[in-house]
N, C-alpha and C positions, 0 to 999 in steps of 0.2 A: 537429575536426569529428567527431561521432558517426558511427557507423558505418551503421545500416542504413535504409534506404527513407529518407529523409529527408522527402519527404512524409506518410506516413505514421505515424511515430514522432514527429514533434515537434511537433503537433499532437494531443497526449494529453496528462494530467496523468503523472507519470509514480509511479509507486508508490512507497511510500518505503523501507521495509526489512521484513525478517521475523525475528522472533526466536523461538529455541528450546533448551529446556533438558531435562536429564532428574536424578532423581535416585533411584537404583536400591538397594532392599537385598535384591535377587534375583537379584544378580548377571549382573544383563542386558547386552548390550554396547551400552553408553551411546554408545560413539561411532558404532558402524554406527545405532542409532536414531536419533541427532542427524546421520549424514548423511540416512536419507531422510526426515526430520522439514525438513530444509532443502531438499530435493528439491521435496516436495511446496510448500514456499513459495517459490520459485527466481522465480515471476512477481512477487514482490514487490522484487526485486532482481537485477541481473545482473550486476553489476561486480566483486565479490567476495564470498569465500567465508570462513566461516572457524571453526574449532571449538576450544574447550580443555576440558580432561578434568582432573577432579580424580584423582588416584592417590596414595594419600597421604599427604595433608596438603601435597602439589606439585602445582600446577598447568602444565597441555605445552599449549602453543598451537601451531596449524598454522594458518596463513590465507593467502590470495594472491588478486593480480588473477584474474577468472574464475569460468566459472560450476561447480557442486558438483560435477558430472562431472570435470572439468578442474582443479580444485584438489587432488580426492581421490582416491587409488590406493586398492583394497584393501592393499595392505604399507602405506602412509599409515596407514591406521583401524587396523588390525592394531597398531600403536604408541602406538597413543592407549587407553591402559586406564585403570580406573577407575570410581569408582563413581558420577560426574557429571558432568556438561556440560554447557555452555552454546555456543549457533551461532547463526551470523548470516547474510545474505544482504544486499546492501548496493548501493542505488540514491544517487548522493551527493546530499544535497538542503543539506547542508551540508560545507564542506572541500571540498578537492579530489580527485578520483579518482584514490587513490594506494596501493600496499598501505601505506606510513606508515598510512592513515587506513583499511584494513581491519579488521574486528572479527572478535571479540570485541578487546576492550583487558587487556592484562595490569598490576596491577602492582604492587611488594612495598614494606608499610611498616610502619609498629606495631601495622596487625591484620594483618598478615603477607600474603600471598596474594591478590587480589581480581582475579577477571577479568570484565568484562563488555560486556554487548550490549545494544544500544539503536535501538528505532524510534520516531521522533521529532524535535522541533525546539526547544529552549530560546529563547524569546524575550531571555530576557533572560542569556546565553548570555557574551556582551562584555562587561558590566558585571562579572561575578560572575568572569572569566578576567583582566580588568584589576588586581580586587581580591587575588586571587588572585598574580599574578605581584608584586604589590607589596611582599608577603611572604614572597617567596624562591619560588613554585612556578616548575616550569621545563616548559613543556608539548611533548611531543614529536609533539604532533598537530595539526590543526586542526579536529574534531570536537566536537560538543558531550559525548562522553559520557565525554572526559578531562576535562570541566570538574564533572564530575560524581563524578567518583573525588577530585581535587584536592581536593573539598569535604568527602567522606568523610576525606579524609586531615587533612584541616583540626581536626575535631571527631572523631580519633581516640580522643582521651583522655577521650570519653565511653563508650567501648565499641562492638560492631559494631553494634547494632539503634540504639541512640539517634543513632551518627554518621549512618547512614543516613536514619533517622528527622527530623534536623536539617537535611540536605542536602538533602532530599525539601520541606520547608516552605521553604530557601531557592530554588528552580529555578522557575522559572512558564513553561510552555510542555505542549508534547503528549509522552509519553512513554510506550512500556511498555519496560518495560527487566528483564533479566532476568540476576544474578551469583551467577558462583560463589565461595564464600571455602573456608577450608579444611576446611570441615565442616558447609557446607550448601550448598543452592541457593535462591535467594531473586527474587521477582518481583514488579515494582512496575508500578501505573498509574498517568497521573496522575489527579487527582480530578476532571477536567473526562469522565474516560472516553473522548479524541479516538480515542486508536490501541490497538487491540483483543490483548487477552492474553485466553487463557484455561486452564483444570486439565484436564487428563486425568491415567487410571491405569491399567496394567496390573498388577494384582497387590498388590504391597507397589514397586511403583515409581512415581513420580510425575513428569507431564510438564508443560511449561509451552509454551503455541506460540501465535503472531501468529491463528490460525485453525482454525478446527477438522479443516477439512480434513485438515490434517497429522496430526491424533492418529488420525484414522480409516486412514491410511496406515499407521501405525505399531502397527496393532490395539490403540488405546488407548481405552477407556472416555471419553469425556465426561462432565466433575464438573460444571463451571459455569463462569461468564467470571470474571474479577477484579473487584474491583467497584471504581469507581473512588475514587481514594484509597487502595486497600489496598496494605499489602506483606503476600506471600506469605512464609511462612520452610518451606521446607522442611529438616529433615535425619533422623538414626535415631530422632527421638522419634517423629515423623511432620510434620504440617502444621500450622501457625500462623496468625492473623491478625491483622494491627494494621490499623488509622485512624490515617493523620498527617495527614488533614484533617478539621474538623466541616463546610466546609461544600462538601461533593460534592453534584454533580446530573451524571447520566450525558446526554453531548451524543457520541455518537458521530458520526465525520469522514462523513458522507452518501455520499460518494464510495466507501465501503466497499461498500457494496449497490449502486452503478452502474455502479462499473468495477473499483476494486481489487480486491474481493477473488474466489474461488474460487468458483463458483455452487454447488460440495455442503459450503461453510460456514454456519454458523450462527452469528452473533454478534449477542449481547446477547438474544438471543432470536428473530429475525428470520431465516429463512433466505434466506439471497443469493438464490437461484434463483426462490422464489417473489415474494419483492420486485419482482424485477424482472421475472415475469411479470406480475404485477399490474399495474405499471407501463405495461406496453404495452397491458394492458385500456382503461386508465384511459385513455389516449396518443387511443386510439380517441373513447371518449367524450367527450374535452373537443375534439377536432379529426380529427371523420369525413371520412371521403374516397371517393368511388367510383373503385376499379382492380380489374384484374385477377390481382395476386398481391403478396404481399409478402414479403421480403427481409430480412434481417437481417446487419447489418457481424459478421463473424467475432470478438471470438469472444463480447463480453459486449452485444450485440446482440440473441442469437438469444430469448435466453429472451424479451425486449420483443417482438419479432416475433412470436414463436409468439403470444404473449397478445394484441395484436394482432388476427392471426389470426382468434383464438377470437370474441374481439368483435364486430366486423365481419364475419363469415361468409365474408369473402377469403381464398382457402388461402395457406398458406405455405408457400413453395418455399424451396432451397437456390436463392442466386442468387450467390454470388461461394465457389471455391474457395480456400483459403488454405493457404500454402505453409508448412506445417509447420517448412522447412528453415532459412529464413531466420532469422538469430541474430544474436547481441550482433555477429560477427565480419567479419559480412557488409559488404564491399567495395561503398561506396553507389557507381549510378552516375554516370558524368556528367552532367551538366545539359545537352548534346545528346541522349543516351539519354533520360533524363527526359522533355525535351521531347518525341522521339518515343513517348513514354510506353512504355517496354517496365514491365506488369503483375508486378511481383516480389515483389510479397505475395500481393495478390488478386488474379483473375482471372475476370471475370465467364463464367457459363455462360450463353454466348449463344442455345441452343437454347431456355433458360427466358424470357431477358430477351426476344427479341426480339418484335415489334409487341405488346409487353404495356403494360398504365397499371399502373407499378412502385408501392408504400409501401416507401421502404427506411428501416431504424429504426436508428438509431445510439445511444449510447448516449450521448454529449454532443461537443459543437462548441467548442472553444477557439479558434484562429486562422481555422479555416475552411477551411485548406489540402486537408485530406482530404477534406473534406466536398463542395468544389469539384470536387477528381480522382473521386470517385465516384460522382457526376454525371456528372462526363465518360465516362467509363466505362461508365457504364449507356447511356449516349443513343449511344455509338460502339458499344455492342453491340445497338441496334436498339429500344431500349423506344422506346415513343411517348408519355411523360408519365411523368418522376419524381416523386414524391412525397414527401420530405423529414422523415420524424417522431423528436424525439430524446427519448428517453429520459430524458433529465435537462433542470431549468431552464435559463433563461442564465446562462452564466457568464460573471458581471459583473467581479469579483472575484478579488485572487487571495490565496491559501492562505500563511499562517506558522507554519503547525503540522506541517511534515514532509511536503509535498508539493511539486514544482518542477514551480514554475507560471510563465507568464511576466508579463512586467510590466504594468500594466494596460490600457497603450498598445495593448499588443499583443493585448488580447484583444477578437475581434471581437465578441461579444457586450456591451462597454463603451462600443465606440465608433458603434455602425450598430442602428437601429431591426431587429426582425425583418424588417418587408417589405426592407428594401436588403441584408441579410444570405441572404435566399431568390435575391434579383436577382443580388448577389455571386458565388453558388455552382451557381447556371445550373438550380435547379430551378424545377418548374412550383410546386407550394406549399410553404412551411415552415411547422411546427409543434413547437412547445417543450410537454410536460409542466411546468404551473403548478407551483407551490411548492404548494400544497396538494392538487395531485394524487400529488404525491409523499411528503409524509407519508401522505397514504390507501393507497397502496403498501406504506410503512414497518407499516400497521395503528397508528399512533400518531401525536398530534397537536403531541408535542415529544419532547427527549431526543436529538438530532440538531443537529452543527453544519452550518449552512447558511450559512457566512460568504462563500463563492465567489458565493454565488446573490443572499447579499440584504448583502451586507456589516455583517451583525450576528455580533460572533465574541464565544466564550465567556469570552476575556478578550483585552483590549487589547494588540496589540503595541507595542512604542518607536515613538515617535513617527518618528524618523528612519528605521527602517524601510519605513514607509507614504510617507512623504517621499520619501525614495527609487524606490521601488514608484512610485510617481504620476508623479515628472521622465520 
């Protein structure tokens, strides 16, 4: 069982990982910048931690259950020299939650040294590890991104770019992945563009990070995003770029602008924050409502609320405080506790809530669980009429590109029209942002996968997957 709020938390998609890398010829210290470069993406993962440092021509891995804090001492980083690295943050959306299955992955063959880090999901993952062990590989993980080194290892004796290069045209799934070998640091998307890489720099060093957020952490320049299809090479000549696909079209994962990512990133060009103000604009427009304040769910909520807000000329309050404290570690309580609902995340301020007509704006509904309790919540702290507006479509659908989603059973939005899904969760109205209010959000009318919402994904998964997924 997970650890904390269990209402709460399982009732989210859950994020899938964060990758980051550096490579310095300014003698920076690569590994304190790959720890707050992993800091700053720590909400993309909580289960482990983990960095390795080229020093050289040797690559030193340090990785463990836990969040950056807690895996890294300074005398830790103090150990890890060198003039690159690669880090990871790791939510398991595949394998089990194990340090076995912690990253970065180390491992030593005929191109000697290669560690790496991967956010993403290989569809076709099993087929390619089947072929693979049938030829003697022996895998020590159950992660997609040792299936990915095996392949490099496979097509070694074509060199490091081309092996990679060939490993890259055999994998079909969402990927940014980013390794280090003995004398460079290198960074790949895949060509659908699901899961977000992007270049920063300070100086004569070069950064690679899931977000941009992180490079601004790390007072790094912003260069551009990867584009998808590319492999980045960086080492001492400087930066490179290859196509291992002709045919790329960028469909970034939707969910990046709703809920995953960071509201002071930018990716692909869209800034998260104002996306998702926009969103709540729009939220208004297509399903106005008269109240008297509006509310936003902590924490990627608030920007839809404000915008909201703005629209409507309803002010918008702070309406539920959130417990900063609560972590990966947190001791969930009983299901008598529960029942008696003790509030251990959010806790509505009833001075605001009370005899108020609430808009509370969420950012999306997957089981309904939450969305129920905060309802309840609101109406036991005195509002006189909830209001229900979410930020994202229905999510019909679930995700095989490096998201853990639940099965399709399970999602309330696949099984219950919106009216029995408003009834459901004990509010007065419900309203979902259309799918074409939300590209208007995005400022573009494609380039976005929307496979949760309308079950059209950028490419097919195994049949037996979906099979599965549907029993």
């Amino acid at each position: 069982m997970r650890g904390p709020i269990l209402d709460m938390e399982l009732d989210k998609f859950k994020e899938e990982c964060g990758v980051f890398g550096v490579y310095s010829k300014d003698n920076l210290d690569v590994s304190a910048l790959t720890y707050y470069g992993l800091y700053a993406l720590q909400h993309r993962g909580e289960e482990s931690a983990g960095i390795a440092v080229l020093n050289e021509e040797k690559i030193i891995c340090k990785k463990d259950m836990g969040l950056v804090t807690e895996v890294f001492k300074e005398t830790t980083l103090k150990s890890l020299n060198g003039k690159a690295s690669i880090g990871h943050v790791r939510y398991s959306t595949a394998g089990d939650s194990c340090k076995d299955n912690a990253q970065p992955l180390l491992t030593q063959g005929k191109l000697g040294n290669i560690a790496i880090a991967h956010n993403g999901n290989l569809v076709n993952a099993e087929v390619i590890k089947e072929l693979l062990e049938d030829s003697g590989f022996i895998f020590q993980t159950s992660i997609d991104s040792e299936v990915i080194l095996g392949l490099i290892a496979r097509y070694a004796k074509k060199g490091l770019e081309k092996a990679i290069f060939s490993t890259l045209q055999a994998v079909k799934g969402s990927f940014a992945i980013v390794m280090l070998t003995e004398d460079k640091l290198i960074g790949v998307r895949d060509h659908n563009g699901i899961r977000p890489l992007c270049i920063g720099k300070i100086n004569d060093t070069y950064i690679l990070s899931s977000e941009s957020a992180a490079l601004d952490t790390v007072g790094a320049e912003f260069i551009r995003d990867v584009k998808p299809g590319e492999i980045v090479i960086i080492d001492d000549k400087g930066i490179k770029s290859l196509s291992y696909s002709e045919k790329t079209r960028c469909e970034t994962c939707s969910f990046e602008y709703i809920y995953f990512a960071r509201p002071d990133s930018t990716i692909d060009n869209i800034n998260v924050y104002e996306a998702r103000f926009r969103a709540g604009e729009i939220l208004y427009k297509e399903s106005p409502v008269e109240a008297d304040i509006v509310i936003g769910v902590p924490d990627s909520g608030l920007p839809a609320a404000m915008g909201f807000s703005k629209a409507s000329g309803i002010p918008f309050e702070i309406g539920f405080v959130k417990n900063k404290y609560v972590g990966r570690s947190f001791i969930a309580p009983s299901q008598e506790l529960r029942e008696k609902t003790v509030t251990v995340k959010l806790n509505p301020l009833k001075s605001v809530i009370k005899d108020k007509r609430v808009v509370v704006i969420d950012d999306s509904i997957v089981r309904g669980t939450t969305s129920k309790r905060l309802v309840d919540i609101l109406k036991k702290a005195g509002a006189k009429e909830v209001h229900f507006r979410v930020s994202s479509p229905v999510v019909k659908y679930p995700c095989y590109f490096g998201i853990d989603t639940p099965y399709r059973s399970e999602l309330i939005g696949a099984t219950q029209e919106i009216e029995n899904i408003g009834l459901n969760i004990g509010s007065d109205t419900l309203a979902y942002i259309t799918i074409d209010g939300l590209l208007e959000s995005f400022g573009k009318s494609k380039g976005f996968c929307l496979g949760c919402f309308n079950g059209e994904y950028p490419m097919a998964p195994p049949s037996e997957i979906i099979e599965e997924n549907n029993n």
